[in-house]
DOROVO-418669 format. One record per residue (C-alpha): chain; residue number from 1; x, y, z; residue in three letters. Coordinates in Angstrom, 1 decimal. Example, Ala and Ser with C-alpha at 12.3 -4.5 7.8 and 13.67 -1.06 7.14 Angstrom:
# DOROVO-418669
<site c="A" k="1" px="12.3" py="-4.5" pz="7.8" r="Ala"/>
<site c="A" k="2" px="13.7" py="-1.1" pz="7.1" r="Ser"/>
***
This chain:
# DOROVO-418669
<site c="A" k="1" px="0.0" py="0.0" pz="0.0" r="Unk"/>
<site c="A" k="2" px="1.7" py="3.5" pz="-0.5" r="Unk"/>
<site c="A" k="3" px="2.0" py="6.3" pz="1.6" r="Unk"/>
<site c="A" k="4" px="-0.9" py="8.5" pz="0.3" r="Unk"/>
<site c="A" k="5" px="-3.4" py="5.2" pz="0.3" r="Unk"/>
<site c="A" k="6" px="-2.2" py="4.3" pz="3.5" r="Unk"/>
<site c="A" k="7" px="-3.0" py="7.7" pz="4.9" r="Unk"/>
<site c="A" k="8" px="-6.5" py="7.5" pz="4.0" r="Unk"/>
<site c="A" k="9" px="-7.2" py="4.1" pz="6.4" r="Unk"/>
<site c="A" k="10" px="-7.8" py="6.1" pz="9.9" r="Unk"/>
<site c="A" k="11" px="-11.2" py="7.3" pz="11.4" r="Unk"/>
<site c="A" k="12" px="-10.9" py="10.7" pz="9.6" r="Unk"/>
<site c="A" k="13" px="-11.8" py="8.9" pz="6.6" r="Unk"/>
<site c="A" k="14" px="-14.3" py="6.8" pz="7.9" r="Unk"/>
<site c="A" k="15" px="-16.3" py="10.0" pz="9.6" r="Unk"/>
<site c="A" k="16" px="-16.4" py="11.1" pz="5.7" r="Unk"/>
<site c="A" k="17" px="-17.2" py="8.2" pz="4.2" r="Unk"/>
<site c="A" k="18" px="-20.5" py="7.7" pz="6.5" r="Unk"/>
<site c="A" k="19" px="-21.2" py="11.5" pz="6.1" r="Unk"/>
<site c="A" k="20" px="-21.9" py="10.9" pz="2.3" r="Unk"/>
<site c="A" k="21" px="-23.2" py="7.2" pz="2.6" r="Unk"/>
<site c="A" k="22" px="-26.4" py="6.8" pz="0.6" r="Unk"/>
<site c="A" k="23" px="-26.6" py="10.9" pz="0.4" r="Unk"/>
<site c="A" k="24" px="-24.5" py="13.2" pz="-2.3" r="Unk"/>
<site c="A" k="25" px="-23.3" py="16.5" pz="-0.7" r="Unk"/>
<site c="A" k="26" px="-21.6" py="19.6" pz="-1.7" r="Unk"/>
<site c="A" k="27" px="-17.7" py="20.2" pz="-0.8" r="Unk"/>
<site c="A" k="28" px="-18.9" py="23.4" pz="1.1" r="Unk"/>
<site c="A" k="29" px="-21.3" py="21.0" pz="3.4" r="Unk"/>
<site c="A" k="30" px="-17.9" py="18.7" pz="3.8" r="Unk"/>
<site c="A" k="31" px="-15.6" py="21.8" pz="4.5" r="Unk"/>
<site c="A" k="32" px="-18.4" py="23.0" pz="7.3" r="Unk"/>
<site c="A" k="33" px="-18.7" py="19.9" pz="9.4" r="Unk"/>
<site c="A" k="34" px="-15.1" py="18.9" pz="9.3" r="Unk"/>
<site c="A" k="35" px="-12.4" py="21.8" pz="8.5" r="Unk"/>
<site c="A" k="36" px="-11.9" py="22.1" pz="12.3" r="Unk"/>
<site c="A" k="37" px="-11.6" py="18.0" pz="13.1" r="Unk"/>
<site c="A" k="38" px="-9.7" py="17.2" pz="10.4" r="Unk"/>
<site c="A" k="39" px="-6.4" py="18.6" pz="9.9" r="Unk"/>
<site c="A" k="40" px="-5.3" py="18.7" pz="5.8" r="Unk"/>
<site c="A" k="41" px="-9.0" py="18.0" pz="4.8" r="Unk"/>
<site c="A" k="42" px="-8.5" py="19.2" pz="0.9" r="Unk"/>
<site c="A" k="43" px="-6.0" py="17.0" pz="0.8" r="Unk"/>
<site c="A" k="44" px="-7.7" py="14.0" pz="2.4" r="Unk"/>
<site c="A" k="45" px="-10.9" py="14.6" pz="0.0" r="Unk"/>
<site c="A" k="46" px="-9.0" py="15.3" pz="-3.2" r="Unk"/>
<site c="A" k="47" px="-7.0" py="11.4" pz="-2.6" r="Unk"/>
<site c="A" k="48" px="-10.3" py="9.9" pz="-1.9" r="Unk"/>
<site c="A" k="49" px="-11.5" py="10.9" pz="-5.2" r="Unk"/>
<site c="A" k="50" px="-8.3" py="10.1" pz="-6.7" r="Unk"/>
<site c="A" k="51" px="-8.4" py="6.5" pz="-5.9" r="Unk"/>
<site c="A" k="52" px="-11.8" py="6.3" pz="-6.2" r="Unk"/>
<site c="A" k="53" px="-13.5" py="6.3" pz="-3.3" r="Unk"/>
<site c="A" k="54" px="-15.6" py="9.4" pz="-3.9" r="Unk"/>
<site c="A" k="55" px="-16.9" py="10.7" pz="-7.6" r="Unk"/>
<site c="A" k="56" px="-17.9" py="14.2" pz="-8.3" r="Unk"/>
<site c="A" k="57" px="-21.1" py="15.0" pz="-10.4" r="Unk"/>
<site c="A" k="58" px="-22.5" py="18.2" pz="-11.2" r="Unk"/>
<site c="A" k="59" px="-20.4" py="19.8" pz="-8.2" r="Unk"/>
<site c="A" k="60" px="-21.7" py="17.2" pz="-5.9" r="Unk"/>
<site c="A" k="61" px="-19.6" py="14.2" pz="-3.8" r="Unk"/>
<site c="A" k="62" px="-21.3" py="10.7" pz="-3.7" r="Unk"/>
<site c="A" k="63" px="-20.0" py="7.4" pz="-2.7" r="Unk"/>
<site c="A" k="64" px="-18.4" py="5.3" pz="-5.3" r="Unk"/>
<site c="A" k="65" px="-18.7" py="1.2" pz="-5.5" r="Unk"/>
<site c="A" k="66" px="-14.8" py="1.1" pz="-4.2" r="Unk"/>
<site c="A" k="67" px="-15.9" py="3.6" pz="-1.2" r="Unk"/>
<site c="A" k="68" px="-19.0" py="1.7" pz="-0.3" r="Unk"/>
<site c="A" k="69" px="-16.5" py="-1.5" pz="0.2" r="Unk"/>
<site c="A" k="70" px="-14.2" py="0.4" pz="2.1" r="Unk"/>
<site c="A" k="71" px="-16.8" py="1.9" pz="4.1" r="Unk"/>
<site c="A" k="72" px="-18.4" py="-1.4" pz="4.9" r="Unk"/>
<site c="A" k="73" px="-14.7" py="-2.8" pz="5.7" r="Unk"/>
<site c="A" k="74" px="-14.0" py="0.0" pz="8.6" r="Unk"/>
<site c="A" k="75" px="-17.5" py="-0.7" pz="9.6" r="Unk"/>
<site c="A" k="76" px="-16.5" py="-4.7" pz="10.2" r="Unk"/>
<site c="A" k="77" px="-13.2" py="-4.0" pz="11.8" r="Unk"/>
<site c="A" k="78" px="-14.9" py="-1.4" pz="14.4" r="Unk"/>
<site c="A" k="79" px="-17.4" py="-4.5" pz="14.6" r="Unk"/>
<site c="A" k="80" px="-20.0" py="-1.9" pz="13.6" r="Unk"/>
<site c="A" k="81" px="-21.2" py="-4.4" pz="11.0" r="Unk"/>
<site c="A" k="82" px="-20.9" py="-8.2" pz="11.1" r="Unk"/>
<site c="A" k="83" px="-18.4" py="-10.2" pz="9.3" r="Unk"/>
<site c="A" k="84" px="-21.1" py="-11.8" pz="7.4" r="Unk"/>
<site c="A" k="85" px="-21.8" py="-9.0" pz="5.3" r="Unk"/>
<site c="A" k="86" px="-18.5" py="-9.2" pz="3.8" r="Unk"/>
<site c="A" k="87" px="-19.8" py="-12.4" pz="2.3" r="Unk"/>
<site c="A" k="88" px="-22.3" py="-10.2" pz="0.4" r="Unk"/>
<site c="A" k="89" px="-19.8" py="-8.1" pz="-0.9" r="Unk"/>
<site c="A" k="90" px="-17.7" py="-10.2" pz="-2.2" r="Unk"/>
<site c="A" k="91" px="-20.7" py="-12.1" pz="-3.6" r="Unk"/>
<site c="A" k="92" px="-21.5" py="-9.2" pz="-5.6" r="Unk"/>
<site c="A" k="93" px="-17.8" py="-9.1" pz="-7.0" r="Unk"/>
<site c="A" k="94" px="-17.8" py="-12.3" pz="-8.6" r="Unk"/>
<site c="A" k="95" px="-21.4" py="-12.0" pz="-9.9" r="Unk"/>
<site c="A" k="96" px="-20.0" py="-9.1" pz="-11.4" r="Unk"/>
<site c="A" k="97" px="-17.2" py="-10.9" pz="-12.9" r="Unk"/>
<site c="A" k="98" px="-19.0" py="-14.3" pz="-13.7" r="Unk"/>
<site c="A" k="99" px="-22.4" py="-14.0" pz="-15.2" r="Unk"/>
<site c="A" k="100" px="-24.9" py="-17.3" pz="-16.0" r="Unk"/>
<site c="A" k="101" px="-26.1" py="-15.9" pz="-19.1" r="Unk"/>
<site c="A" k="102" px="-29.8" py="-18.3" pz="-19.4" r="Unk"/>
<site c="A" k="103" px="-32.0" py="-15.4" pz="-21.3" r="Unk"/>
<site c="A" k="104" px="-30.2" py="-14.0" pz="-23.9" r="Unk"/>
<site c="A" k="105" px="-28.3" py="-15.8" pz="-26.9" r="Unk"/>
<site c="A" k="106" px="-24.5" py="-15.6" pz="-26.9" r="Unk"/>
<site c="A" k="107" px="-23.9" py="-14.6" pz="-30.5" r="Unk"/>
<site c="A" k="108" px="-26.3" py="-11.6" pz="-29.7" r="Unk"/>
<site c="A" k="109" px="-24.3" py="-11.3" pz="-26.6" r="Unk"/>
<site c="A" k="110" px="-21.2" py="-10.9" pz="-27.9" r="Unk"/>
<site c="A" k="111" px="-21.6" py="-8.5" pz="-30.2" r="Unk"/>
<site c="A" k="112" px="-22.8" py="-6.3" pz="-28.3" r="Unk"/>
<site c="A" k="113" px="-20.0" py="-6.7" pz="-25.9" r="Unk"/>
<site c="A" k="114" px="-17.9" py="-5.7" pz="-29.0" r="Unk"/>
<site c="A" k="115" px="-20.0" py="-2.9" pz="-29.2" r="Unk"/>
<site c="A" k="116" px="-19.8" py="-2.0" pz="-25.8" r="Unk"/>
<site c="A" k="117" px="-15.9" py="-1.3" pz="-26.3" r="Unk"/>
<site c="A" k="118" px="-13.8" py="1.4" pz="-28.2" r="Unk"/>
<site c="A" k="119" px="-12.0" py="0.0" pz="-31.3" r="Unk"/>
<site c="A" k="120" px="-9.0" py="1.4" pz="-30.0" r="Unk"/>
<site c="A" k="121" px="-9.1" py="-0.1" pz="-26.6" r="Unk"/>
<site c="A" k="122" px="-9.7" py="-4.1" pz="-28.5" r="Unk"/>
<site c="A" k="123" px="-6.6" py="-6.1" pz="-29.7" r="Unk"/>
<site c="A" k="124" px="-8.1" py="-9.0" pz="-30.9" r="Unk"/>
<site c="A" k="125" px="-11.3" py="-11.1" pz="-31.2" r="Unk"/>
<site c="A" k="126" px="-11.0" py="-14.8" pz="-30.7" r="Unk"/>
<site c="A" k="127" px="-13.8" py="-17.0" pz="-32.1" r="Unk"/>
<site c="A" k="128" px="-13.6" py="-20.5" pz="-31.5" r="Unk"/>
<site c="A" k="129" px="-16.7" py="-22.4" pz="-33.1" r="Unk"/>
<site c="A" k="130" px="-17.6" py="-25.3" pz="-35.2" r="Unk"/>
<site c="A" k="131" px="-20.6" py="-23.5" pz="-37.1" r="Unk"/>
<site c="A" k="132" px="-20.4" py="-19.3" pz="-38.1" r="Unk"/>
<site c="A" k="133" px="-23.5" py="-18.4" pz="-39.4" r="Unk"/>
<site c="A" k="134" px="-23.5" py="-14.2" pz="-39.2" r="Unk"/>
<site c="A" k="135" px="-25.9" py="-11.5" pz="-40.4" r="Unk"/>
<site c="A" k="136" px="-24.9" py="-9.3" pz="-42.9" r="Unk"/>
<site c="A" k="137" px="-24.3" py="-6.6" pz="-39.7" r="Unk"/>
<site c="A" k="138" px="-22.4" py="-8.9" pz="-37.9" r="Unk"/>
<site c="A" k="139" px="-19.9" py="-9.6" pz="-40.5" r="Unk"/>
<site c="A" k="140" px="-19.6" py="-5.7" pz="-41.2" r="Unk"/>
<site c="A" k="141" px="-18.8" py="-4.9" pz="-37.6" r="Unk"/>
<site c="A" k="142" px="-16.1" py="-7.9" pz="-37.9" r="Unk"/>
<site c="A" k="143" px="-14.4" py="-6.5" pz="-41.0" r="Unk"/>
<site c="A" k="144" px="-14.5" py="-2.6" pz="-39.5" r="Unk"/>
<site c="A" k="145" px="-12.4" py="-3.3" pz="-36.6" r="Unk"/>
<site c="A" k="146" px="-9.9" py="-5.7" pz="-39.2" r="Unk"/>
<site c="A" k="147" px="-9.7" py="-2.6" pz="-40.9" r="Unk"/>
<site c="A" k="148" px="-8.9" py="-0.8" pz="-38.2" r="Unk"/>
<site c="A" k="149" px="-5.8" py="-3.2" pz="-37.3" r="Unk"/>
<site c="A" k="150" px="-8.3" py="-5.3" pz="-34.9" r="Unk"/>
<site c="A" k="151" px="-6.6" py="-8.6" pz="-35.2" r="Unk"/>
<site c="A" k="152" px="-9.8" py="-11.5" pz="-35.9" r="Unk"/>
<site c="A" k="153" px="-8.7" py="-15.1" pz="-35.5" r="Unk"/>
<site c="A" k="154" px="-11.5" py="-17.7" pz="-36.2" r="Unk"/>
<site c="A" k="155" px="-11.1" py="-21.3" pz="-35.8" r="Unk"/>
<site c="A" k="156" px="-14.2" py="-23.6" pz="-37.2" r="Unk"/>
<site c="A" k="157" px="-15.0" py="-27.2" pz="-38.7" r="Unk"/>
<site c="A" k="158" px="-14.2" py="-28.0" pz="-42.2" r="Unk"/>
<site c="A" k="159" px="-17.6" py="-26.2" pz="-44.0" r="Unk"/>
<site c="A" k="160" px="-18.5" py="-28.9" pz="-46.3" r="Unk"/>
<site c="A" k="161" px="-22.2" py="-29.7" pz="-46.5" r="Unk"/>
<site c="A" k="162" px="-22.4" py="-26.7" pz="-44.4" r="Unk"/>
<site c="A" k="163" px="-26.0" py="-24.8" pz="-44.5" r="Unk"/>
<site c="A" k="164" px="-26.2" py="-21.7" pz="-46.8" r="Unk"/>
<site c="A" k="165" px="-25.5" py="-18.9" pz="-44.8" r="Unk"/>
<site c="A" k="166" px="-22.7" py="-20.4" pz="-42.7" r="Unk"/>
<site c="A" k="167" px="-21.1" py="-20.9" pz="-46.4" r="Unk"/>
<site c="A" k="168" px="-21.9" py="-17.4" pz="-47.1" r="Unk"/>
<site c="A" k="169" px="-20.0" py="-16.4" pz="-44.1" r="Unk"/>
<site c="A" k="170" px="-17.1" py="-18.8" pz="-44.8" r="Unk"/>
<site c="A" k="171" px="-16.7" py="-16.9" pz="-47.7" r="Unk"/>
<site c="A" k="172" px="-16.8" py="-13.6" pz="-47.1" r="Unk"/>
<site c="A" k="173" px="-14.2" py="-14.4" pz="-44.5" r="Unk"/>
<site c="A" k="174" px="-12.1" py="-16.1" pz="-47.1" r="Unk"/>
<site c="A" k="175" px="-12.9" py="-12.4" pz="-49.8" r="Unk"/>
<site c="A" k="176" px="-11.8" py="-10.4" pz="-47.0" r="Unk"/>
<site c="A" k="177" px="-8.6" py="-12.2" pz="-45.9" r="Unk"/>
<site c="A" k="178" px="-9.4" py="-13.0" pz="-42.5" r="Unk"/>
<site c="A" k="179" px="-7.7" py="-15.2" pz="-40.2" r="Unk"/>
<site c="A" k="180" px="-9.5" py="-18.0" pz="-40.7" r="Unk"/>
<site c="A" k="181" px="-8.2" py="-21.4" pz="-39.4" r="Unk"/>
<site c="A" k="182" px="-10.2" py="-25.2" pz="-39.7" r="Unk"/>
<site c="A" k="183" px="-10.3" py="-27.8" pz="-36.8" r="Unk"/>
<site c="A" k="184" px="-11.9" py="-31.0" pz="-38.2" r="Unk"/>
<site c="A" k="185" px="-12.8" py="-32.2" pz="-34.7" r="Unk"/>
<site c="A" k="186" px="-13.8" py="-28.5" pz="-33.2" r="Unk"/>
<site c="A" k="187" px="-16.4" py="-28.7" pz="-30.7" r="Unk"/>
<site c="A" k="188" px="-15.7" py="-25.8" pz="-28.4" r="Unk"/>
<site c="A" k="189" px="-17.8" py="-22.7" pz="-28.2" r="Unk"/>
<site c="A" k="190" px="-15.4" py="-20.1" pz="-27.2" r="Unk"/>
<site c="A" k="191" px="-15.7" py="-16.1" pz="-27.9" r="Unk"/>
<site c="A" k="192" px="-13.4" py="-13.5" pz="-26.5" r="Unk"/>
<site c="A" k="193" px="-12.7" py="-9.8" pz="-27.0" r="Unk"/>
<site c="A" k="194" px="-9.0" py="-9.2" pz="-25.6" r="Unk"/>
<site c="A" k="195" px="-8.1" py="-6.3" pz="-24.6" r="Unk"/>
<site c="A" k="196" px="-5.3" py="-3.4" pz="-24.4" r="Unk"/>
<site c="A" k="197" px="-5.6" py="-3.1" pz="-20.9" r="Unk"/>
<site c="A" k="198" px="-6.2" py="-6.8" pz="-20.1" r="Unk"/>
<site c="A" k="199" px="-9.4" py="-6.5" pz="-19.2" r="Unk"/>
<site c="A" k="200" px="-10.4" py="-8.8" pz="-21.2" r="Unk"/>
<site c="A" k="201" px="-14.4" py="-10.6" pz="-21.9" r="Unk"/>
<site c="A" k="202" px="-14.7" py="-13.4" pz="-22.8" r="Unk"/>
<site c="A" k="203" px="-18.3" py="-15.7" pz="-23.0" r="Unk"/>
<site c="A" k="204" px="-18.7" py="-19.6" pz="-23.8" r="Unk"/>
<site c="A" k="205" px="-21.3" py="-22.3" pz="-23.9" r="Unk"/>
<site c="A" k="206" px="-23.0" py="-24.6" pz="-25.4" r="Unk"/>
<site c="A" k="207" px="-24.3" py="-21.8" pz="-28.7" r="Unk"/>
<site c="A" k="208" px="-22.1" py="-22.3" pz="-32.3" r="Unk"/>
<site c="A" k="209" px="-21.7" py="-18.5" pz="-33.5" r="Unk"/>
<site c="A" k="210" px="-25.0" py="-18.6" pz="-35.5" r="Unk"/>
<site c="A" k="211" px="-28.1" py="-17.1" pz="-34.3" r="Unk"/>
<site c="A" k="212" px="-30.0" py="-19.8" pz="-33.7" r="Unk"/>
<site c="A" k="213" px="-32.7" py="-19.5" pz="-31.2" r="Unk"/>
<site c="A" k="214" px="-31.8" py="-22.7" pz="-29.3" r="Unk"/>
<site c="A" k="215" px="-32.5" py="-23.1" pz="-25.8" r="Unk"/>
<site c="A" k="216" px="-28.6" py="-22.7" pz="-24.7" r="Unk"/>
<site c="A" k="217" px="-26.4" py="-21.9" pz="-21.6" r="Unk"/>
<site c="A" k="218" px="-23.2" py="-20.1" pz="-21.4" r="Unk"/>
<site c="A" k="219" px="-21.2" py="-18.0" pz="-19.4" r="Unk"/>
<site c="A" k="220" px="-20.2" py="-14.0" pz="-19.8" r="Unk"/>
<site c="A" k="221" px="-16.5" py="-13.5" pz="-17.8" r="Unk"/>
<site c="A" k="222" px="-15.1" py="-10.2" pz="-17.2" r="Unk"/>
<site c="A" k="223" px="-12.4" py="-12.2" pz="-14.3" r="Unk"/>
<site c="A" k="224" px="-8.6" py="-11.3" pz="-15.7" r="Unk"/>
<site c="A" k="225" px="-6.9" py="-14.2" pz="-14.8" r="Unk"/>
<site c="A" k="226" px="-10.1" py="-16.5" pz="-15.8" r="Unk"/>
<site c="A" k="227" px="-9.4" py="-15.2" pz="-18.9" r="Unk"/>
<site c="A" k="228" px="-6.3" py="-15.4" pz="-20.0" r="Unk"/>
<site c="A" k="229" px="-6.8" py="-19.2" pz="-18.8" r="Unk"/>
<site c="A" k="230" px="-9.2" py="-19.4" pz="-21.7" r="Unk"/>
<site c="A" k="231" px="-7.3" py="-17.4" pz="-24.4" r="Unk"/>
<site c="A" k="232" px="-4.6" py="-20.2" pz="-24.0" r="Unk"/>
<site c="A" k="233" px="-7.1" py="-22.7" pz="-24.6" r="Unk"/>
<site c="A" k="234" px="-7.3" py="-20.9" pz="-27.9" r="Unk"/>
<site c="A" k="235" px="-4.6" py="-20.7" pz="-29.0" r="Unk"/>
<site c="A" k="236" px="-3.3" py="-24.3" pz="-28.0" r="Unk"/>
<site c="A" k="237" px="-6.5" py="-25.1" pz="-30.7" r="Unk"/>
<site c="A" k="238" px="-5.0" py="-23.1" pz="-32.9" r="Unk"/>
<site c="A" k="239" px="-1.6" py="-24.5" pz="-32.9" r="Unk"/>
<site c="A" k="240" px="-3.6" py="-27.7" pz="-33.8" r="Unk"/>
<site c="A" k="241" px="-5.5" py="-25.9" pz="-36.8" r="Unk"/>
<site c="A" k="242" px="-5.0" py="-26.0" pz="-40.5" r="Unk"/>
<site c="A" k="243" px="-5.0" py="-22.4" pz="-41.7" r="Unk"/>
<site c="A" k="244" px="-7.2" py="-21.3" pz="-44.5" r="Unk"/>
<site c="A" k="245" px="-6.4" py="-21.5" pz="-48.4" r="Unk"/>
<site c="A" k="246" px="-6.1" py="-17.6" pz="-47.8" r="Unk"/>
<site c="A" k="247" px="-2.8" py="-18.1" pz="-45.3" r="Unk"/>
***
């Protein structure tokens, strides 16, 4: 922990943090009930929004996510709250950074992901899956962010006998020169949008990349380390693809 982080664990902090709990307030309204009690208060409320404990919005100060934790953390070492109520906490976390995804169909699900995120903060997409079967939007949005130096790597099954569309996919991937790669045994379901700042999505489950409105199951993952566990598991199915007539 460094020095200006550390400096904010003591009780001056924790009077502040329960002053704005649940209630946004003006700086004025902090400077009047604590200039006198807290020695270097500008200071101590300009680090709290630095790390993100506090936000400002429209020249109000409210309680971030991070500063409720905290807040609840003092509160269980003073023994003003019980223990068990980190379990909540923590429980919200993870549901945060594992989702069941049971009502909503992966392929629609991921690209909106994609869509959630700023070309210029994606490195690469990674689609693992036996069938591709896009809409003519879908394989725009793919070919924008190629354009825009988005490495796309696609593994799939060998196409033959393959339905219409999924061959009209197949070969606008091969006309656009993506990087297309064939896995005669593929069965994995695997879709990941890897990021600059490694905080990377990724979802999988039981749905092939097509649209179909299957009843399906699969799992949205916003968990670092979770991920980069999965994006070696693609590329070890890459290293046992065949690439494309195109590479």
């Amino acid at each position: 922990m460094t020095d200006h982080l550390s400096s904010l664990v003591n009780i001056n902090t924790l009077q502040i943090l329960e002053k704005i709990d649940g209630k946004p307030i003006s700086l004025n309204e902090i400077s009047k009930q604590f200039k006198e009690q807290i020695e270097n208060l500008d200071d101590t409320m300009q680090s709290l929004l630095k790390y993100g404990w506090l936000k400002e919005k429209d020249s109000e100060i409210y309680l971030s996510i991070k500063g409720k934790e905290k807040l609840l953390l003092f509160q269980v070492i003073l023994e003003q709250e019980p223990i068990d109520s980190l379990y909540e906490m923590f429980k919200s976390q993870i549901y945060q950074q594992f989702k069941l995804v049971v009502s909503k169909h992966l392929t629609s699900l991921f690209f909106e992901e994609i869509d959630n995120n700023k070309p210029e903060d994606m490195e690469k997409i990674l689609i693992c899956s036996p069938w591709v079967s896009l809409t003519e939007k879908q394989m725009q949005i793919l070919l924008n962010l190629k354009r825009q130096g988005i490495g796309i790597f696609i593994i799939i099954k060998p196409v033959e006998g393959a339905k219409e569309q999924t061959l009209n996919t197949h070969n606008f991937f091969l006309k656009n020169d993506f990087n297309l790669y064939y896995h005669k045994k593929l069965h994995s379901k695997l879709y990941i949008i890897q990021k600059n700042n490694y905080k990377n999505t990724a979802i999988f489950g039981s749905e092939n990349l097509t649209n179909a409105k299957h009843e399906e199951l699969g799992m949205l993952i916003n968990d670092r380390d979770f991920s980069v566990v999965l994006i070696d598991y693609f590329y070890n199915v890459h290293g046992n693809s065949k690439p494309s007539r195109s590479h």
